[in-house]
C-alpha positions as CSV (number, residue, x, y, z in Angstrom):
1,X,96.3,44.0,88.5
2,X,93.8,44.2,85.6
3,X,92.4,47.2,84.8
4,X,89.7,47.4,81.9
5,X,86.6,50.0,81.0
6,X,83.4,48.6,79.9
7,X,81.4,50.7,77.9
8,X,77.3,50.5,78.7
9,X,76.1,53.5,77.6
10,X,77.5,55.5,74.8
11,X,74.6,57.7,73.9
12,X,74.0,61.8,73.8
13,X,71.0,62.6,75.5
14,X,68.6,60.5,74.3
15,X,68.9,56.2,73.5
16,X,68.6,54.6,70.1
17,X,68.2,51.2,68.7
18,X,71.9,50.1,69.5
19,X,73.4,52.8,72.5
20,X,72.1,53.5,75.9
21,X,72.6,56.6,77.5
22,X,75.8,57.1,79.4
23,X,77.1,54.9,82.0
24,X,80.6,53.2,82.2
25,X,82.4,50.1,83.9
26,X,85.1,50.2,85.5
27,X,87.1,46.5,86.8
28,X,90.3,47.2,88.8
29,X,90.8,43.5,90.3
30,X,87.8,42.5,91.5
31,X,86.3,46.3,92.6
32,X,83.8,47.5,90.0
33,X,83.0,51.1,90.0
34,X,79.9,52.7,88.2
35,X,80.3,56.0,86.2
36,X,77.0,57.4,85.7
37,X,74.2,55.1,85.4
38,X,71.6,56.3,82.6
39,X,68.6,54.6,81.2
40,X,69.0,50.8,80.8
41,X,72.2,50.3,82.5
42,X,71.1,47.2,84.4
43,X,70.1,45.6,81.3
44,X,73.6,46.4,80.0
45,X,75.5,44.5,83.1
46,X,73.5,41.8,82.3
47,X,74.7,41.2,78.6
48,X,78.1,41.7,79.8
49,X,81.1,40.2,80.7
50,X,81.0,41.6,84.2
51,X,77.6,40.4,84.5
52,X,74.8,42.1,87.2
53,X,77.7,42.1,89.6
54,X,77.3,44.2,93.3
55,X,78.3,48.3,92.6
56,X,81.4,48.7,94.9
57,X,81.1,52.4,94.2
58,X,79.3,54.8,91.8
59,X,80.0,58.1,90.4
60,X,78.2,60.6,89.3
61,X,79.1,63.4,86.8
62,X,75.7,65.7,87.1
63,X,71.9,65.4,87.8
64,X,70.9,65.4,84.2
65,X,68.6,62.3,83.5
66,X,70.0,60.6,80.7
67,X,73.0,60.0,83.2
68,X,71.0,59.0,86.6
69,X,67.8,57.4,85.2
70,X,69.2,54.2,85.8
71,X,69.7,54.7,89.7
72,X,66.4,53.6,90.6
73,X,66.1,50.6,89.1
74,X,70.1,49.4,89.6
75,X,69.2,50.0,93.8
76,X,65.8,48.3,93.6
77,X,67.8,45.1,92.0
78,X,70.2,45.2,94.5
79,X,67.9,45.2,97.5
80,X,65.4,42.4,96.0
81,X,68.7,40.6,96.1
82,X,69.0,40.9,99.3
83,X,72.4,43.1,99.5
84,X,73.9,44.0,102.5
85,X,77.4,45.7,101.5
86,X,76.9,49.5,101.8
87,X,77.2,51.1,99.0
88,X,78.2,55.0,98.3
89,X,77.7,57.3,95.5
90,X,79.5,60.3,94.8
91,X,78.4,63.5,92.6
92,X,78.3,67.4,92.4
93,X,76.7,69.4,94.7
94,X,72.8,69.2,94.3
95,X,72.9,65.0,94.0
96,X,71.1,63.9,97.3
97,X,68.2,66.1,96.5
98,X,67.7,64.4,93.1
99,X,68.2,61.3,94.6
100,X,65.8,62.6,97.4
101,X,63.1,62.9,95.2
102,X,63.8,59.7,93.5
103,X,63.1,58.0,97.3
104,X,59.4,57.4,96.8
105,X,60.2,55.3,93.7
106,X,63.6,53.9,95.2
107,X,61.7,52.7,98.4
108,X,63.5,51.2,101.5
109,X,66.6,49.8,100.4
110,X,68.0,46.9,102.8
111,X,71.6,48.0,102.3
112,X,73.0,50.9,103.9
113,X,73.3,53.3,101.3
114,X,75.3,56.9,101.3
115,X,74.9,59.4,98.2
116,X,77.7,62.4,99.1
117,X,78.4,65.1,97.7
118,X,81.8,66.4,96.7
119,X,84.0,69.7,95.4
120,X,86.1,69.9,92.8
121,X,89.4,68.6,93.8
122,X,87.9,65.8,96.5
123,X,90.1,62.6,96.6
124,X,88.4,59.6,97.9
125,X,90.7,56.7,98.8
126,X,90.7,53.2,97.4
127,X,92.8,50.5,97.5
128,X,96.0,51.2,96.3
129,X,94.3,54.1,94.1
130,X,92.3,57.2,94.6
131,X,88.9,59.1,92.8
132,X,89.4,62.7,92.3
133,X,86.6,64.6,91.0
134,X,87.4,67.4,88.2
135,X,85.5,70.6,88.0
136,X,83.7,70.9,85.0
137,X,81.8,73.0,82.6
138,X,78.1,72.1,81.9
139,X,74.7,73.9,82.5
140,X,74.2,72.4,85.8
141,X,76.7,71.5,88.8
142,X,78.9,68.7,87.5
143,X,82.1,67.0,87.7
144,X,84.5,65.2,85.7
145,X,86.1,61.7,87.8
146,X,89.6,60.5,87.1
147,X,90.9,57.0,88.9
148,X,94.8,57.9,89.7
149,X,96.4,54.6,91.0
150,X,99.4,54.6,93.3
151,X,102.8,54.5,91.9
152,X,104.7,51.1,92.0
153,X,108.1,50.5,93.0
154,X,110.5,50.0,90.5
155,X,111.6,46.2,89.6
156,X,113.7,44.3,92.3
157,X,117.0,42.7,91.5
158,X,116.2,39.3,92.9
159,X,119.6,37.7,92.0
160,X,121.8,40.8,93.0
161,X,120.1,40.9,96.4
162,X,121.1,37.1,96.6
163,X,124.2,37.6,95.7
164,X,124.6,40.6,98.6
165,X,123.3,37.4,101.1
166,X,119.9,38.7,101.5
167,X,117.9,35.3,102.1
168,X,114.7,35.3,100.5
169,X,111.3,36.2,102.6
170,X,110.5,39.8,104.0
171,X,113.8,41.5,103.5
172,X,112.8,41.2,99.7
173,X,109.9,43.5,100.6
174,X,111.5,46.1,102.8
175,X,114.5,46.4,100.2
176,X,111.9,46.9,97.5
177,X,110.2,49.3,99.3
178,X,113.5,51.4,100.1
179,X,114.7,50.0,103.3
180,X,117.9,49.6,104.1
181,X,118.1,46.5,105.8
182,X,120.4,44.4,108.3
183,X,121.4,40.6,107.9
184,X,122.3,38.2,110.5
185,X,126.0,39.1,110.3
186,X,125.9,43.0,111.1
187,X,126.0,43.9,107.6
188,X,123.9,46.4,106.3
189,X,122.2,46.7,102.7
190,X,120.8,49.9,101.5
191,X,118.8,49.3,98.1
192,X,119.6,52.5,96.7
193,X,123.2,52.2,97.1
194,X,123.6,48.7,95.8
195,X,121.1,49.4,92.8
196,X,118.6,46.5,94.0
197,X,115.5,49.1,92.7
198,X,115.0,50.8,89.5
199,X,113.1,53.5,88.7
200,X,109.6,54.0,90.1
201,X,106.9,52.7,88.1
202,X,104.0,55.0,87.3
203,X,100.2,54.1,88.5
204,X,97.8,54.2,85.2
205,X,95.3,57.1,85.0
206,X,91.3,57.1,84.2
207,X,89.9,60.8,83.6
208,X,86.1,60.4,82.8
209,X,85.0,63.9,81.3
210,X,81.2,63.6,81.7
211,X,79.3,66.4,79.6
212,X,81.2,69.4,79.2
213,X,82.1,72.8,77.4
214,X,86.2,71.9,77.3
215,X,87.9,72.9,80.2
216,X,91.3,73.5,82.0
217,X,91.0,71.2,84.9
218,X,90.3,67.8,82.7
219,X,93.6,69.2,80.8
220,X,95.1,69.1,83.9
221,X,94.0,66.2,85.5
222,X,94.7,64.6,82.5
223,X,98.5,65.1,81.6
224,X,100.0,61.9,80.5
225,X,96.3,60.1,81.0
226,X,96.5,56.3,79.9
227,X,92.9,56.4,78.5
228,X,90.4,60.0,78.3
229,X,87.1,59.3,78.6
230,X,85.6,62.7,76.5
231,X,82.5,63.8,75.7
232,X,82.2,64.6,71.7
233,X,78.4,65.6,71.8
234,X,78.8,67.5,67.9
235,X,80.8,68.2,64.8
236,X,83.0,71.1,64.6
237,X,80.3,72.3,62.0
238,X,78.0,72.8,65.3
239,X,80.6,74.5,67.2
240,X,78.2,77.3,68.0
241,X,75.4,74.6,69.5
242,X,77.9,72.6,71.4
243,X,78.8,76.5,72.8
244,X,75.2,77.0,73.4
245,X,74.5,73.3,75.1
246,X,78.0,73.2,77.0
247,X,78.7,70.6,75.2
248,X,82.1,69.8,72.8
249,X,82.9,68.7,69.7
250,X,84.6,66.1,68.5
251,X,88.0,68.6,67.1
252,X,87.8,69.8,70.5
253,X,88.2,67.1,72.6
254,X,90.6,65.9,70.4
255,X,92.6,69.4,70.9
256,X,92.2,69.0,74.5
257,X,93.5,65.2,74.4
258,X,96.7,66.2,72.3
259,X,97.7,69.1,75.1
260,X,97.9,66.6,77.8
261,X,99.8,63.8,75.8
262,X,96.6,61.3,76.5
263,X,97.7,58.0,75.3
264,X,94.1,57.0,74.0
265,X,90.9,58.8,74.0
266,X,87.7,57.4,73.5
267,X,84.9,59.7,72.5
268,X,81.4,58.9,74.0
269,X,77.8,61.2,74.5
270,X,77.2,60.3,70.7
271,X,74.7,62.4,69.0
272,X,72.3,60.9,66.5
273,X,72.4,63.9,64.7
274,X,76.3,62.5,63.2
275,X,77.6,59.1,62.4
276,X,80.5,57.5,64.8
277,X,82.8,57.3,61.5
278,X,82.1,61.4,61.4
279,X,82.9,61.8,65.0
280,X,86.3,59.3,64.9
281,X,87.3,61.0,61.1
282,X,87.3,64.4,63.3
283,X,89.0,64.0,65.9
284,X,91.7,61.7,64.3
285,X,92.5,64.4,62.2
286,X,93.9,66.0,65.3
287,X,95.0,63.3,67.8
288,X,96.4,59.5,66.5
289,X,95.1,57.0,68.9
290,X,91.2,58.0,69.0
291,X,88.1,55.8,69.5
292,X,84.6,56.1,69.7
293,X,83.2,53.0,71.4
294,X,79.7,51.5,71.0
295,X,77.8,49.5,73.8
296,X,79.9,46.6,75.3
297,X,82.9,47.8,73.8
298,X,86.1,47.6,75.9
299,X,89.4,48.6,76.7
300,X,92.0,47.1,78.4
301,X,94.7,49.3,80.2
302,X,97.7,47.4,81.1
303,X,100.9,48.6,83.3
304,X,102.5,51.1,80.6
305,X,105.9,48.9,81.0
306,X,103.5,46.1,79.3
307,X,102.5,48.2,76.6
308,X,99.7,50.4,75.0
309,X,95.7,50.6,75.5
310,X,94.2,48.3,73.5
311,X,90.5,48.8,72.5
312,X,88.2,45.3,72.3
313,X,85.3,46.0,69.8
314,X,82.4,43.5,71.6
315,X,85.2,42.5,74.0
316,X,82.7,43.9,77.2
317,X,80.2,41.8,76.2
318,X,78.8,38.2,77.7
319,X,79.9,34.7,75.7
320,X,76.9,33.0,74.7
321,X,76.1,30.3,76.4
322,X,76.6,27.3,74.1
């Protein structure tokens, strides 16, 4: 299954001429769940790849508006296109009243429409996957989000299990999942003691840190992370700021990516007040596979048996039409 992050908004606080303020894209298959949705983000889908497609699920990491401004507009499109899937949106505690007093610009919306709010350490299920929000440490309730997929059973031996007289159909599926199984002559076949499975293959990880004073839980949610979605609001040289702000820096989410063995991080909540080439030098310095993605940048996380994260520079955005 394909699994790829499109970056909309990659801005601290405020937009500029080239970033939006935060929001992120996630396509698993042919779900696409929402990570924040600040100013602008429906303009984003629509010079991307994905396109203006139907929210299956969005998730919020705190009230603050450069990460929910975008709501309003995003649910108005959807109803004047005449939705009807429901849609749900998860946050921290404190998230229906905002959106509460976002309802007289919202209006009616023709969809049903659930915004719930969640603890630290809620799982919702999905399809062969799960969301788990992170507590986190900002100056209002927030949460970090991490996609956890299940693990895979390992490879079947397709020519061994032949070879045993297993015919092919859904006795390949019950060995593969473990069964022992029992042909047509009596004779039983137990994967595991004829070697027909290898070794369980791990699900790929997603931990989304939203903004954040560095914290023990994203550490922890994020051992062995495929990609680490990090804040990196400031320089080291405004460590006391990014204290003040609960923020981080750029050295420090670096720190934190190397303590859970993160196999990429991407840095995001860019400040104006520093360049991207500051904010990638810094946290390099510390952790070897670091990037700092602008709008419509992408990655790609493949199966870790097919190899590494790769980051796309443009790769989220649409092709021009000829």
């Amino acid at each position: 299954m394909d699994l790829d992050v499109i970056f909309l908004g990659t801005a601290g606080s405020v937009p500029s001429a080239s970033r939006q303020t935060a929001a992120t894209l996630i396509r698993r298959g042919g779900e696409r769940i929402l990570v924040d949705c600040g100013e602008g983000t429906q303009r984003r889908l629509m010079q991307s790849a994905a396109g203006l497609t139907d929210i299956d699920t969005i998730l919020i990491t705190h009230g603050h508006a450069d990460h929910i401004l975008g709501l309003p507009g995003l649910l108005r499109t959807f109803a004047l296109r005449e939705r009807t899937a429901p849609l749900a949106l998860y946050g921290p505690e404190g998230i229906r009243g905002v959106l509460d007093s976002l309802a007289p610009v919202i209006g009616k919306l023709p969809y049903p429409f659930a915004a719930v709010e969640v603890e630290p350490g809620t799982e919702i299920a999905g399809d062969g996957c799960r969301f788990e929000a992170i507590g986190t440490r900002h100056r209002v309730k927030s949460v970090g989000w991490a996609l956890i997929e299940d693990d895979r059973p390992g490879r079947f031996d397709v020519e061994r299990a032949a070879a045993l007289g297993v015919p092919n159909g859904p006795l390949y599926g019950q060995l593969q999942r473990g069964e022992a199984v029992e042909l047509d002559d009596g004779t039983v076949v137990d994967p595991v003691a004829e070697g027909l499975v290898g070794e369980t293959r791990l699900g790929r990880t997603l931990v989304f840190s939203g903004d954040t004073r560095p914290c023990d839980a994203i550490v922890a949610r994020a051992v062995d992370a495929d990609l680490l979605v990090h804040e990196a609001t400031f320089l080291d040289e405004d460590l006391d700021r990014a204290r003040d702000t609960h923020h981080s820096t750029a050295r420090e989410a670096a720190e934190l990516a190397v303590e859970a063995r993160v196999r990429m991080l991407a840095l995001t909540h860019v400040s104006m007040r520093c360049s991207p080439k500051q904010v990638k030098e810094e946290a390099e310095s510390i952790h070897p596979n670091v990037v700092v993605p602008r709008d419509l940048d992408l990655i790609e996380i493949p199966f870790r048996e097919r190899g590494e994260p790769v980051f796309v520079k443009d790769g989220g955005r649409a092709t021009p039409t000829p």
